[in-house]
C-alpha positions, -999 to 999 in steps of 0.1 A, spaced: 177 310 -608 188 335 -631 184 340 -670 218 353 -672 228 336 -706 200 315 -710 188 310 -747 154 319 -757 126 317 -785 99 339 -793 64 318 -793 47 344 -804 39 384 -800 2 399 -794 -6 434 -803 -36 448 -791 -65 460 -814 -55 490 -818 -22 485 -827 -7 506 -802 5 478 -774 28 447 -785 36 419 -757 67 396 -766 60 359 -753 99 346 -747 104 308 -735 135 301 -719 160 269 -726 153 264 -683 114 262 -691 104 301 -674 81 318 -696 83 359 -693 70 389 -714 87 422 -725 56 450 -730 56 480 -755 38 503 -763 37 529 -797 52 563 -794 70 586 -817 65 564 -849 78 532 -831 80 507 -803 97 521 -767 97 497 -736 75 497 -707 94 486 -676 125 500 -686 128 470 -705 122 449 -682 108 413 -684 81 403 -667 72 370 -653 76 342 -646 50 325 -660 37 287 -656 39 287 -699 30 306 -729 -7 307 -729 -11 316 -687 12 347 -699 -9 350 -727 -40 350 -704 -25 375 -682 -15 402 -709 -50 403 -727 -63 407 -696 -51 438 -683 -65 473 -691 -34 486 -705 -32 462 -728 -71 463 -739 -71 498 -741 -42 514 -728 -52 527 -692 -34 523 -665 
């Protein structure tokens, strides 16, 4: 299936503690759940992955689950 025109809502957006790392929770009108990451540089937000989404997720809080759980995301190592 493709998202190709498919509408989507924001749940919600994490950010990690230190502010440098945001993760964009979008829900699709077909039910996928996926997440955009970014990280700080130069003064604003740029795109990891190119911009690409990642995902899909069962819902919200699994890719919820999975984003606090990485390294980069807790404290920005790879």
């Amino acid at each position: 299936m493709t998202l190709a025109g498919q509408s989507f809502q924001v749940a919600f957006s994490l950010f990690s503690e230190d502010g440098k790392r945001e993760v964009e929770v979008r829900e699709f009108q077909n039910g996928e759940v996926y997440v955009v990451e970014r990280e700080l540089a130069d003064g604003g937000f740029s795109h990891r992955h190119s911009g690409r989404m990642v995902g899909p997720f069962p819902s919200a809080e699994d890719a919820e689950r999975f984003s606090v759980s990485t390294a980069r995301f807790r404290d920005g190592t790879s």
